[in-house]
N, C-alpha and C positions, 0 to 999 in steps of 0.2 A: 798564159801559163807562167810565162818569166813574169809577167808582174808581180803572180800572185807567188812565187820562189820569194823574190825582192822582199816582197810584204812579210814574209812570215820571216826571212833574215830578223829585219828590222825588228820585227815585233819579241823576238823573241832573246831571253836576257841569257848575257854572256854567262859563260860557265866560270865558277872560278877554277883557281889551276890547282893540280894534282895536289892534296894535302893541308888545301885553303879551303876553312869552313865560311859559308855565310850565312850559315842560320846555327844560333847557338840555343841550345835549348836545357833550359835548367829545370834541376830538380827544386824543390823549395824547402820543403821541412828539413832541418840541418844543413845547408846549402846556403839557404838564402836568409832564411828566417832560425831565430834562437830559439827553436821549441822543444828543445832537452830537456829542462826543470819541469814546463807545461805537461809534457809527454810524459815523465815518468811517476808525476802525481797522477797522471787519465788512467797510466796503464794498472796501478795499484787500485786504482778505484774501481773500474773495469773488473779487477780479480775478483771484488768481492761480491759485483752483480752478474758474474757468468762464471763464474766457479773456477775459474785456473789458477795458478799459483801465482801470487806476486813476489813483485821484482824487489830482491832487498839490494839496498845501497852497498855492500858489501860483493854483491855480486854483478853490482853496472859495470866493472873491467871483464869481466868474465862473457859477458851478453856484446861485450861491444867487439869482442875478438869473436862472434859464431856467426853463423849466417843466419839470414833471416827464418828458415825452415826448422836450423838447430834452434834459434831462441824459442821457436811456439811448439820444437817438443820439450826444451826445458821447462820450459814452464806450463804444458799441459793442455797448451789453447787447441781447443776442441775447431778442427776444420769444417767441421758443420755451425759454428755460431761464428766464422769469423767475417763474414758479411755484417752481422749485426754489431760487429764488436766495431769494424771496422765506421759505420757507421754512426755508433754513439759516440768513438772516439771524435771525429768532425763535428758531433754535435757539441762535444765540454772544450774543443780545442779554441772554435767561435766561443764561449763566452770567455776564456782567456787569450783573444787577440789583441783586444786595446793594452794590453800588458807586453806581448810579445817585441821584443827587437830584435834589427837586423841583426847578424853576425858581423863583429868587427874586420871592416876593412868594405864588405859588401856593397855596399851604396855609391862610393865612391869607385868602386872594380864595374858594375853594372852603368854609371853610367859615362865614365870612359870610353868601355866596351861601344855602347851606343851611341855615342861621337863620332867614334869610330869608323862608324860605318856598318857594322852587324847588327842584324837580324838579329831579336832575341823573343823567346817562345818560353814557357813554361808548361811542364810534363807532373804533374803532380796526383798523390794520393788522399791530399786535402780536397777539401770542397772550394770550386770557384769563387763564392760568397768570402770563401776566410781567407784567398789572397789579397783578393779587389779589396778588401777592408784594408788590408798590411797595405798593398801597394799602395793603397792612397794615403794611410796616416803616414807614411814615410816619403811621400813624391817619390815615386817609383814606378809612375806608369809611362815605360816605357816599354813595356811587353807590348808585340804586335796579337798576341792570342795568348792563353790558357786552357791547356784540355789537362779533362781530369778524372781519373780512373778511379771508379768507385768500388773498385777490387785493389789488397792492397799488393797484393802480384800480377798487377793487370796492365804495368807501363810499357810491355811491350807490343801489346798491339794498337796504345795510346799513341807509341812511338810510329808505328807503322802507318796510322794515320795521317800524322804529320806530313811523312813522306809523299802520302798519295792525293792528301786536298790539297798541299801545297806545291807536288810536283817538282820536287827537291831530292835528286837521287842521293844514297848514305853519303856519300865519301864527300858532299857541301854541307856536311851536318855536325853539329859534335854535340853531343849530350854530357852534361855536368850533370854530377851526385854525388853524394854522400855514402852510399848503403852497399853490400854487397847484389843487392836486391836491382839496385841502378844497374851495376855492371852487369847482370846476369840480362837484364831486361834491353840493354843493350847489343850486346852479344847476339840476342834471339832476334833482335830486329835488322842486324848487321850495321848498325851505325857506328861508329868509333865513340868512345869513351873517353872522357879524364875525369878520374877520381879524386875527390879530396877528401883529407886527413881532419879537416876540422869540425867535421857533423857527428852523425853519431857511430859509426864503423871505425873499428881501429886500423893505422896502417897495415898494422900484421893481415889482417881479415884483410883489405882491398887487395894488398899485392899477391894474395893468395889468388883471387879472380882473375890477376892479369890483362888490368884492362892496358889501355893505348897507353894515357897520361897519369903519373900523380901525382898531385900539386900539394905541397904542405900549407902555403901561403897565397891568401888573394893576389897578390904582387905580381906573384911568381907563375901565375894563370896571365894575370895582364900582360906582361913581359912577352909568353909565349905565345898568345894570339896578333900582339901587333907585330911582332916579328914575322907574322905571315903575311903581316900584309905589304 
């Protein structure tokens, strides 16, 4: 019996300490990848094969300060089509990803981070097919996995997953995003949060959710995770 105590010591990997994430797990669309321009040509396109109102340029400050429930009653999006909608959009978002780039600073923050020593994961409402393409034309595989929610309010039980194949209690975790939608999906799953300002959610909208972190600047994310280490 003491051997077998011994054995499982050893086997089993150190915790980190109070407030130290080792798996970091990002969001992509706005986060990782520049798909604003992409996205708001899909979602006008979208308007006019599923009948809701489109998005006038006039009114993207207006959408970027609501939460994601408020924008799909502003605009009319029927909760009965948003499976389907959700799904054509990943169909027009692949045939504009050989066009898409990083979000300036990304590439060099990612792979830092994973120098570093972190664990990094991807939580997304794109399709797996359309990061593994981004990840590759840009050498960026350095993600240990990508799970991906075919609902587009469905990251939190994506999130929970995580937790439980990988056996990673919340408090070694931290979820990066972009969206009010992130914060809220975190929240449900109990993981801690850091929001960023440069996707497509306005400051005002994130700090209204009150997540853990908000970071304006990639840097300024680097900065605070190596300082935990």
């Amino acid at each position: 019996m003491k051997r077998l105590v011994r054995y499982v010591l050893r086997r089993r990997k150190p915790a980190a300490p109070p407030g130290r994430p080792r798996l970091l797990l990002f969001d992509f669309d706005g986060t990782i990848a520049d798909t604003f321009a992409a996205a708001f040509e899909i979602l006008n396109q979208l308007a006019g094969e599923f009948g809701f109102r489109p998005l006038d340029a006039a009114d993207l400050e207006k959408a970027r300060d609501m939460r994601t429930r408020q924008v799909m009653k502003f605009l009319k999006i029927p909760m009965s089509k948003l499976s389907r909608i959700a799904q054509r959009g990943s169909e027009e978002i692949r045939v504009r990803m050989p066009g898409v780039e990083p979000l300036p600073g990304l590439p060099a923050l990612l792979r830092d981070l994973h120098a570093a020593g972190f664990e990094l994961g991807i939580v997304t409402s794109n399709s797996e097919p359309n990061v593994r393409l981004f990840l590759q034309k840009h050498d960026l595989e350095i993600f240990s996995f990508i799970r991906s929610s075919s609902k587009l309010l469905g990251k939190a039980r994506e999130l929970r997953q995580v937790m439980k194949c990988r056996k990673i209690p919340a408090a070694e975790i931290l979820f990066i995003g972009d969206e009010t939608r992130d914060i809220e999906a975190a929240q449900k799953a109990g993981i801690p949060m850091a929001a960023v300002t440069w996707g497509y959610n306005s400051r005002r909208s994130i700090e209204g959710m009150k997540p853990d972190h908000v970071f304006d600047q990639p840097a300024d994310l680097l900065k605070f995770l190596k300082d935990q280490l």
